[in-house]
N, C-alpha and C positions, 0 to 999 in steps of 0.2 A: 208111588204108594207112600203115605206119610207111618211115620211109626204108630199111632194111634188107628190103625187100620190092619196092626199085624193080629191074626187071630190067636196066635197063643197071651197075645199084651192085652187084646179086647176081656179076654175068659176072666180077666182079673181086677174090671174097673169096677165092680159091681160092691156096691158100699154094703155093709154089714150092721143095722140097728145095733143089734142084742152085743160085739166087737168095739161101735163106738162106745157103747153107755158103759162098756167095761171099762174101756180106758179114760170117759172123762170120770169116772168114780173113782179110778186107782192111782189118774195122773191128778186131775183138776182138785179131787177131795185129799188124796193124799196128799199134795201143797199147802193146799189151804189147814190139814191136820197137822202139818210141821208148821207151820205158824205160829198155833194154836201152843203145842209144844215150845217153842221156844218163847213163845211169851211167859209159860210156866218156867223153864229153864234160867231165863237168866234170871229170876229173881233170886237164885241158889248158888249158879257160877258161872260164870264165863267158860269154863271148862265143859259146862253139856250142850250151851247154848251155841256157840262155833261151831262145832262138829255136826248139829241140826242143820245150822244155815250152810253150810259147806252140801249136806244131803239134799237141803231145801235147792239151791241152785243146780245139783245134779237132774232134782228131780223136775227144773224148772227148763231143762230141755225137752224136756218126754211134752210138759203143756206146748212149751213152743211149736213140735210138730204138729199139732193136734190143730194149733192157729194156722199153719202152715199148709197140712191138708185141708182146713175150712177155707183154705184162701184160693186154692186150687179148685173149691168145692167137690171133692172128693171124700173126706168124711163121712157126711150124712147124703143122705137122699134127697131131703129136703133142702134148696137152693137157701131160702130162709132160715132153715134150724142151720146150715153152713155158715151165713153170715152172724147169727147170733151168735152161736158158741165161738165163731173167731172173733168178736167185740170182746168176749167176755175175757178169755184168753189173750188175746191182746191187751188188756189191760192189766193182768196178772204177768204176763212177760213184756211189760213198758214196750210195747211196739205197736202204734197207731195202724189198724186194718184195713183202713182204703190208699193208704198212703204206700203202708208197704207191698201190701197187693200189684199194686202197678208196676212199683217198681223191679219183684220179684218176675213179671211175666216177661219184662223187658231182659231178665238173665237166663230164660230158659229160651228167650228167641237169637240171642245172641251167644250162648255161651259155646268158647272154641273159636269165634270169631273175631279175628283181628283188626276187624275193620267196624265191629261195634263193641268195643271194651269200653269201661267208663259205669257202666250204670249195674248196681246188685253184684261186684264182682271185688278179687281183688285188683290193686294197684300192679297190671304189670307190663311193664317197657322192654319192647325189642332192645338186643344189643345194639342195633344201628339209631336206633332213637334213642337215647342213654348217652350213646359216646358221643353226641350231637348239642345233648342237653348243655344248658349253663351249668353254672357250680352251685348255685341255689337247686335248680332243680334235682343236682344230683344228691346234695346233701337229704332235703326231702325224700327221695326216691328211696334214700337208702334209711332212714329211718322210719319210712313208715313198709321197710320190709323186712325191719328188726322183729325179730321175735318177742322179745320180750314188751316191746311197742304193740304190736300184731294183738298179745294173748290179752295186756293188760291196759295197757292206756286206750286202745283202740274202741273196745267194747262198750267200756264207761264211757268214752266221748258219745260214742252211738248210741246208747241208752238214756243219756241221760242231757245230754246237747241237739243231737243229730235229729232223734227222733221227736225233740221238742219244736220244733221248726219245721213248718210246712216247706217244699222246693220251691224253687221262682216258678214252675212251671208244672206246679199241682194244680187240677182243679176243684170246684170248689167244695165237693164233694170230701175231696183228698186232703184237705184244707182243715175241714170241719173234722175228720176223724182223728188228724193231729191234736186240734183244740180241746175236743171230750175225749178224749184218751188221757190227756193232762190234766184235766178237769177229774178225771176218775180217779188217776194215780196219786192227786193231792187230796183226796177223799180217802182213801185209802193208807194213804200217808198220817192224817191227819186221825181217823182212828185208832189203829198202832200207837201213834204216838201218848195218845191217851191211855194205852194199856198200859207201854211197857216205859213213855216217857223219850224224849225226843232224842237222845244221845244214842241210848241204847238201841233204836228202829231206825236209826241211819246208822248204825256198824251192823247190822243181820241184815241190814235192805242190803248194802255196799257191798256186803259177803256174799249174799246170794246174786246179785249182779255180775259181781267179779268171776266166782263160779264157773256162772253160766255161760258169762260173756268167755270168759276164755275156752269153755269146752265148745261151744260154738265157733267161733273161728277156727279154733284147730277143726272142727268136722268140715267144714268149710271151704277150708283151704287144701286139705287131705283128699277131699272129692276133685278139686279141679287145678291144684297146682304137686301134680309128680311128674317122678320119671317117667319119661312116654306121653305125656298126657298127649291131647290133639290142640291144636289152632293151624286156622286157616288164613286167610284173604278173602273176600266173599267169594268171588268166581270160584272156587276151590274147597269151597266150605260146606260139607254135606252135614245134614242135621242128625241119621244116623248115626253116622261118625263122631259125631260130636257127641251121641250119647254115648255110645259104647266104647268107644278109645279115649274120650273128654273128660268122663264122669267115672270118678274108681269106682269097685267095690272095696269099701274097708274090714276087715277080717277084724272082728272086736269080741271080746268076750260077752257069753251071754247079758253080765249083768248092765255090759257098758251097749250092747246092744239094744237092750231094752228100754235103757233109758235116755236115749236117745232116739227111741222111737223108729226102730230100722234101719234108718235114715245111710246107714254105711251102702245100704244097697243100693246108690246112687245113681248106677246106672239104669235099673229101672227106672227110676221119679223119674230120668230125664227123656228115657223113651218114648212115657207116658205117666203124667203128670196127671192124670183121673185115676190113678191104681192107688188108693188109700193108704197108709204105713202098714197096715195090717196085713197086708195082704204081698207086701214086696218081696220076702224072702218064698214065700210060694211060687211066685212069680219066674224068681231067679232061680227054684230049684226043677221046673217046670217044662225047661229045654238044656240040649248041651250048648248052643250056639252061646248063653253066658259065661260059659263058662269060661270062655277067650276074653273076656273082658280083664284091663286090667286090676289083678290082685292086692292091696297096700297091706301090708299089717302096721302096726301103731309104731315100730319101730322105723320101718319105711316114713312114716307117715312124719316121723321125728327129724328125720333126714333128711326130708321134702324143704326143710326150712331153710338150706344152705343154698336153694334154687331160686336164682333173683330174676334173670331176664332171657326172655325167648329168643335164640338166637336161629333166624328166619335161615341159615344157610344153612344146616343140620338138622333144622325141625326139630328143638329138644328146647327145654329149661336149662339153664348152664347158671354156673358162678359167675360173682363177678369178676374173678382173675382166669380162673380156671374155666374153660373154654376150650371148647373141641379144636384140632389144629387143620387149616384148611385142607381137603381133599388134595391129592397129590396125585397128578398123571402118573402115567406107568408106561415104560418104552418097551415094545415089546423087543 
């Protein structure tokens, strides 16, 4: 039985019209309304203007998921009104929709699995593959699992690099929505610029990127790299597992809740990835069996950073010095 076939996860894929059009009104117009604001703002001080676009990039996760369930077609009802509002959304959070699409279903089919990491995921190396590597690779390894790499430089490379360039091995489909995504975001660019003038709308663009990009990773990473998490080897690899011991639930205050769009309740999305954001904490309030799932709070989830590589003979995320000490026979 696949998880999309359990009946209390079924009760709950059912999309909500009068729910979405709440939230593209509350997420999509309230962005575009801090915009509008900060174009008033800075023409007064940099002092109202930053604290808008700081709100502006919070608020530019809540769009994000919005693109994120259209990609999933979960949103709306409609398969078409799903790819629309995720073009449109995608160009408001600089993320091309057929491109990332693909690549996102490739992490909900692999994710926990150690025998398909690479694609939609972070960067993460068994201890036996690590102690193996050269000294390039481990220098790399070890900086692109710096935190401060991770929150900041990581997001603007992918925003603004990453998603600019189609894969060797997009199709052409995938290709094209890279192309008019950038095509939109320099239209887009290029009216701002004309309000607020070209200096000023690339420090509110960069701000609200930064933001975003960084609360994004950390959600990200907090979902599938803690203590306990799961990974397999494929023989080994079950897909419920993978959601419910693979995928956290984050414990977030309402207000960081909401503006992230659920999304902490990640073990749903990954049991079943047609249950809309709206709908996920009913979901997870709806049996006890989630309640086993495991818990992160933000502070956990702070701490999750110091967790580099999977060490296969323990099953667990370890440091890179600090490391479980091998199992030790016992005479009776």
């Amino acid at each position: 039985m696949t998880c999309s076939r359990v009946p209390l996860v079924t009760a709950f894929q059912k999309p909500s019209t009068r729910r979405a059009a709440l939230q593209l009104l509350d997420s999509v117009g309230g962005y575009l309304a801090l915009w509008c604001a900060m174009a008033w703002a800075v023409s007064i001080s940099w002092f109202l203007a930053l604290p808008l676009a700081i709100a502006a990039g919070l608020l530019s996760v809540r769009v994000f998921i919005i693109f994120h369930d259209c990609g999933h077609g979960s949103f709306l009802r409609s398969r078409s009104a799903n790819r629309a509002w995720g073009l449109v959304t995608g160009v408001l959070t600089w993320t091309p929709y057929d491109d990332w699409r693909s690549k996102h279903a490739s992490h909900h089919g692999a994710v926990g699995n150690l025998d398909r990491r690479g694609v939609g995921d972070i960067w993460t190396l068994t201890v036996r593959e690590y102690e193996a590597a050269g000294w390039w690779k481990r220098v790399a390894y070890r900086a692109a699992r710096n935190p401060l790499v991770l929150l900041f430089v990581a997001p603007l490379f992918l925003f603004l690099v990453d998603h600019r360039l189609p894969s060797r091995h997009a199709t052409a489909r995938e290709r094209r929505s890279v192309w008019l995504t950038s095509l939109a975001i320099l239209a887009w660019a290029a009216a701002w610029s004309l309000v607020v003038g070209v200096l000023p709308y690339l420090i509110l663009q960069v701000t609200v990127l930064a933001v975003a990009g960084a609360v994004g990773v950390w959600l990200f990473y907090s979902q599938h790299q803690f203590e306990g998490t799961y990974w397999r080897t494929s023989p080994d690899w079950n897909r419920l597992d993978a959601a419910l011991r693979g995928s956290s639930f984050l414990k977030l205050p309402l207000i960081l809740q909401w503006s992230t769009g659920n999304i902490g309740y990640h073990h749903i999305h990954h049991l079943d990835s047609r249950i809309p954001n709206y709908n996920l904490q009913a979901c997870h309030e709806s049996h006890p069996v989630f309640r086993t799932v495991p818990a992160v709070t933000i502070l956990q989830s702070l701490r999750a950073f110091r967790l580099k590589l999977w060490d296969e003979a323990h099953g667990t995320l370890v440091r890179f010095r600090r490391r479980p000490a091998p199992p030790q026979d016992t005479v009776a």
